[in-house]
C-alpha positions as CSV (number, residue, x, y, z in Angstrom):
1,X,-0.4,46.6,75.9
2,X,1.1,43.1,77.1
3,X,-0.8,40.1,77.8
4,X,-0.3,40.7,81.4
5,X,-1.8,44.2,81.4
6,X,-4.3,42.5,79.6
7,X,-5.3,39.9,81.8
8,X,-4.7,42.0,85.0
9,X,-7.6,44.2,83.1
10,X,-9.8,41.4,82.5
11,X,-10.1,39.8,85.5
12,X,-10.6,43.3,87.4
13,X,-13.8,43.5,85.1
14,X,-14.9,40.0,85.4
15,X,-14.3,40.4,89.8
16,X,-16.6,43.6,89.2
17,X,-19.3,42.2,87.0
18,X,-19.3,38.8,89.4
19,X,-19.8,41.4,92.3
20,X,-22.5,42.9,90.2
21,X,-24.8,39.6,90.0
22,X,-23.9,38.7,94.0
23,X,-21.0,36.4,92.9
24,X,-17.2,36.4,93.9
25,X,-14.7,36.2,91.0
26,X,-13.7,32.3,92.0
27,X,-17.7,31.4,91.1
28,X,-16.6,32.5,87.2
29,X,-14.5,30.4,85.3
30,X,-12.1,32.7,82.6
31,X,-11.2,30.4,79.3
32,X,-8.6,32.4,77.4
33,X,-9.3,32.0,73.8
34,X,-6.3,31.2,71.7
35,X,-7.9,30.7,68.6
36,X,-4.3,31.3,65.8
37,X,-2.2,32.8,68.5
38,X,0.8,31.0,68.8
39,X,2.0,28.6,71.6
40,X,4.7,31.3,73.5
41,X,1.6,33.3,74.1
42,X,-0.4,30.5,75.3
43,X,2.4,29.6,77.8
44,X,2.8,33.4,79.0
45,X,-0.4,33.1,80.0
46,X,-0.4,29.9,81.9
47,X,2.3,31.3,83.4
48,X,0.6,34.6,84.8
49,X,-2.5,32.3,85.8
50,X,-4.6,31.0,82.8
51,X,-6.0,27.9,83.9
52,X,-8.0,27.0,81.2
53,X,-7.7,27.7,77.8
54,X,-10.1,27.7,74.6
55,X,-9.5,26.5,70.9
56,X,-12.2,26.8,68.4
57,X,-10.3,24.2,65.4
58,X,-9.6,21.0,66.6
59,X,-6.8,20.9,64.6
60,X,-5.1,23.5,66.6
61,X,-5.8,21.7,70.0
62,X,-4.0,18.7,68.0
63,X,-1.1,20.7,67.1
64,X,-0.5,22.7,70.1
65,X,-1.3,20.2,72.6
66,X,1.9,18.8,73.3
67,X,3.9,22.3,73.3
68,X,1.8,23.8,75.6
69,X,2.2,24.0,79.6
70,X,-0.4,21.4,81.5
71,X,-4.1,23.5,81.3
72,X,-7.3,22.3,80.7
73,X,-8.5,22.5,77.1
74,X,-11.5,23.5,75.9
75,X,-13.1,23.4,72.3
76,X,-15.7,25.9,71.8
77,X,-15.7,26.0,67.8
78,X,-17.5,24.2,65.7
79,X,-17.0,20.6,65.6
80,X,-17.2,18.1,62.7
81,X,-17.9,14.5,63.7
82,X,-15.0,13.7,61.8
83,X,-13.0,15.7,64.3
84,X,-13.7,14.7,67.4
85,X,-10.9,12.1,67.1
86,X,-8.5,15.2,67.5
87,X,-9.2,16.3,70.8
88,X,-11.7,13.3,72.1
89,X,-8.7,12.6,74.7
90,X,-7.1,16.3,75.1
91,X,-9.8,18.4,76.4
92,X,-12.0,18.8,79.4
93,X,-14.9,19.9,78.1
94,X,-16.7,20.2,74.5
95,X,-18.6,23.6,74.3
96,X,-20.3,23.1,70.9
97,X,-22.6,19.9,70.9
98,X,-25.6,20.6,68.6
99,X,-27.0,17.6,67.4
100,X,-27.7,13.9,68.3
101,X,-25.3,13.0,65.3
102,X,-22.5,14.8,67.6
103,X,-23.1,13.6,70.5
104,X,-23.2,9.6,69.3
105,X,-20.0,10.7,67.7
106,X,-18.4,11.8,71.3
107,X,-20.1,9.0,72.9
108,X,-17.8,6.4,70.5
109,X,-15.0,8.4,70.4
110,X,-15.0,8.5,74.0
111,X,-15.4,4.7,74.6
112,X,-12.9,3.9,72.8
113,X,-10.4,5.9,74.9
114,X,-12.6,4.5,77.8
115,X,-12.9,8.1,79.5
116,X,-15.9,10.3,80.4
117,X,-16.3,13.6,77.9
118,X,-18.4,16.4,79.8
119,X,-20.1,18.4,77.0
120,X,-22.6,22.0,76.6
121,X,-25.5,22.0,74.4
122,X,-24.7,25.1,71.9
123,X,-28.4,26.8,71.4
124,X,-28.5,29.6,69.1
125,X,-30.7,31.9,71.5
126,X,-30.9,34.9,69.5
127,X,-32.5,32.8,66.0
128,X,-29.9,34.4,63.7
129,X,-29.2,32.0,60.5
130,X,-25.4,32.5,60.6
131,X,-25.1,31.2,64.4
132,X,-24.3,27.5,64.9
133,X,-26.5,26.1,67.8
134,X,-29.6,24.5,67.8
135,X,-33.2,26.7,68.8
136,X,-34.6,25.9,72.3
137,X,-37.4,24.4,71.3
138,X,-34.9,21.4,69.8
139,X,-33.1,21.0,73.4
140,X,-35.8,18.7,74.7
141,X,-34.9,16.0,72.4
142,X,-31.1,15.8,72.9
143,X,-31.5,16.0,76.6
144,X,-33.6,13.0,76.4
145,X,-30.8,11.5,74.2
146,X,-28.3,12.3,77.0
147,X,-30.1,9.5,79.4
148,X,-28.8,6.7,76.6
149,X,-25.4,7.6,76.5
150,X,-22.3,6.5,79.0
151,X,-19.8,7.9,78.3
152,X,-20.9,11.7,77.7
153,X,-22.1,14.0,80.4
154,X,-24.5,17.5,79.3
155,X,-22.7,19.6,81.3
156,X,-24.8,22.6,80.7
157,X,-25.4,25.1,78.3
158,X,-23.1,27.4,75.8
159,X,-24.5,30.2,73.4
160,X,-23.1,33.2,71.2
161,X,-24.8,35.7,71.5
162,X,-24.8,38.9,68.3
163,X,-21.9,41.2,67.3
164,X,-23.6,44.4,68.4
165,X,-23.4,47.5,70.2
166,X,-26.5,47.4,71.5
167,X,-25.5,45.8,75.2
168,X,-29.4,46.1,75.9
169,X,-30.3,43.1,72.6
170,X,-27.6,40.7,74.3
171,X,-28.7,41.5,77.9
172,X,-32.4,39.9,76.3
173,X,-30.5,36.7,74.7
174,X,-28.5,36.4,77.8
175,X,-31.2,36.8,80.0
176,X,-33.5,34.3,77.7
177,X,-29.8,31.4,78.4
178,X,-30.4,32.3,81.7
179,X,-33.8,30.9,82.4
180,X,-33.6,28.3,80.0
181,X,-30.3,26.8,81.9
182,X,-32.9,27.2,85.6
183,X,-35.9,25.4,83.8
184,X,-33.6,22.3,82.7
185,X,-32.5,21.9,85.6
186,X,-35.4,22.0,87.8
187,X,-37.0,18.8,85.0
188,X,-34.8,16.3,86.3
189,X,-33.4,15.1,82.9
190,X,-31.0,11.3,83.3
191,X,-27.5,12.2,82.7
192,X,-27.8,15.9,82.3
193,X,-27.0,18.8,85.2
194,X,-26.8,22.6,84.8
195,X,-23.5,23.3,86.1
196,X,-21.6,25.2,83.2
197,X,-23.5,28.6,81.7
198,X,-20.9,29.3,79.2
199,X,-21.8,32.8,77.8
200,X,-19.7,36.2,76.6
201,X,-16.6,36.9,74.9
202,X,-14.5,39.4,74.5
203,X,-17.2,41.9,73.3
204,X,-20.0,41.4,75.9
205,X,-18.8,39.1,79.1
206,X,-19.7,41.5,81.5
207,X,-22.9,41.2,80.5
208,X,-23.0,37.8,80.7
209,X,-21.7,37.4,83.8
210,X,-24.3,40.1,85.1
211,X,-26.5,37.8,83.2
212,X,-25.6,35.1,85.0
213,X,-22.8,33.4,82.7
214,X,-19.9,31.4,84.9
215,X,-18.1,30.8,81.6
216,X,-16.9,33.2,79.5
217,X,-14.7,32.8,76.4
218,X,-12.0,35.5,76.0
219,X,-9.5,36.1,73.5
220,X,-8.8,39.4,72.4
221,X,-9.3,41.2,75.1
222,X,-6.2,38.9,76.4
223,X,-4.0,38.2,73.3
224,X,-4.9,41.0,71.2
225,X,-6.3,40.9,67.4
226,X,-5.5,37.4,66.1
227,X,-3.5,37.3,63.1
228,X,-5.7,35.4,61.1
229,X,-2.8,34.7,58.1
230,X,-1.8,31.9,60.6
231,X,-5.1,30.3,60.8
C-alpha cells in the first residue's frame, strides 16, 4: 500500500478512536515516526499533511534536518546527554527526559542557543527492565527539579507501553498514564503543565487515544516496515 493509503487509514482510525473517548480528531496530535526511512518519504508525507514528524536517533534529526520540508521535529528515542547538542535547536519537543542529569543537560544546551526546549517525562508505567523511563514513584523529584530550570518547560508525560496482543494489559498501563498525567496536574508543580499525553504507536494507538493519549507516535502503520540495514 502507498504512504497515502496509509495515512488516509490512519487518521480514519485515530478520528474514530478520538470519537470513542468524546474527542474530535483536531484534539489528537499524529507524529509520523520516521525512524531509518529515508528523506523522499518524509517529504511525501509532509506533503499529504504530516505536520509533525518523529525521530528516535538524534543523529538522524541531524542529518535529515536540512533536506526535509519545514515540520516540527520531534525526538522520542532515547537521548544521550551527549546528544542533545544535535537537535537542542531543531526540534519542538523532547519526548524522552528521564533523569535530572538530562534535563540539566537540555537546560545548558538550551541556554546557550538562548531558546525555550518543551520536554515529556518518559515513565516506564508498565515496570518492565528493558523499557527506558523512570517508575512513577521517581516523577516527584524531577518535577520539583523543573521549578529550577529556565530554559526547559515539562510539557507532560510520554510512556511505551509492552509489545503485546493482549489490548486488555496496555489498556491497564494506559489507563495507570492516564491518572497519573490528572494527579500532576491538579498539585500545582513551578514550571510543569499537563498538556502533552504522548502514548501509542503503531501497535496500540487506538487504545491510547481511547485511553486518553493526544500524542501518538506512528511509523509503520504509515511508512511501512523500516529497513533497518539503513539505520
Amino acid at each position: 500500500m502507498s504512504i497515502k493509503s496509509n495515512l488516509e487509514e490512519v487518521e480514519r482510525r485515530i478520528s474514530e478512536a478520538a470519537e470513542k473517548s468524546g474527542r474530535e480528531r483536531g484534539d489528537i496530535t499524529l507524529i509520523a515516526v520516521t525512524k531509518t526511512h529515508p528523506v523522499e518519504m518524509m517529504n511525501e508525507a509532509i506533503a499529504l499533511g504530516v505536520t509533525d514528524i518523529g525521530e528516535n536517533k538524534p543523529q538522524e534529526v541531524r542529518d535529515k534536518f536540512g533536506f526535509v520540508e519545514p515540520v516540527k521535529w520531534h525526538l522520542i528515542g532515547h537521548l544521550q546527554t551527549n546528544k542533545v547538542k544535535y537537535i537542542i535547536d531543531k526540534v519542538c519537543l523532547i519526548h524522552s527526559v528521564d533523569s535530572i542529569k538530562l534535563m540539566d543537560e537540555i537546560e545548558r544546551q538550551a541556554a546557550k542557543h538562548d531558546i525555550n526546549m518543551d520536554i515529556l517525562i518518559q515513565v516506564n508505567i508498565s515496570g518492565e527492565e528493558t523499557k527506558s523511563g523512570i517508575r512513577k514513584e521517581e516523577l516527584h523529584e524531577l518535577l520539583l527539579h523543573a521549578g529550577d530550570l529556565s530554559h526547559v518547560k515539562v510539557k507532560g508525560l510520554m510512556t511505551i507501553a509492552p509489545k503485546t496482543d493482549n489490548s486488555v494489559i496496555n489498556t491497564v498501563h494506559f489507563d495507570n498514564m492516564r491518572q497519573l498525567f490528572i494527579d500532576i496536574g491538579q498539585k500545582k508543580y513551578y514550571n510543569v503543565s499537563m498538556s502533552y499525553l504522548s502514548m501509542g504507536m503503531s501497535g496500540d494507538f487506538e487504545t491510547a487515544i481511547e485511553c486518553g493519549a493526544n500524542m501518538v507516535r506512528v511509523g509503520s502503520a504509515i511508512f511501512g516496515e523500516r529497513d533497518y540495514s539503513q539505520k
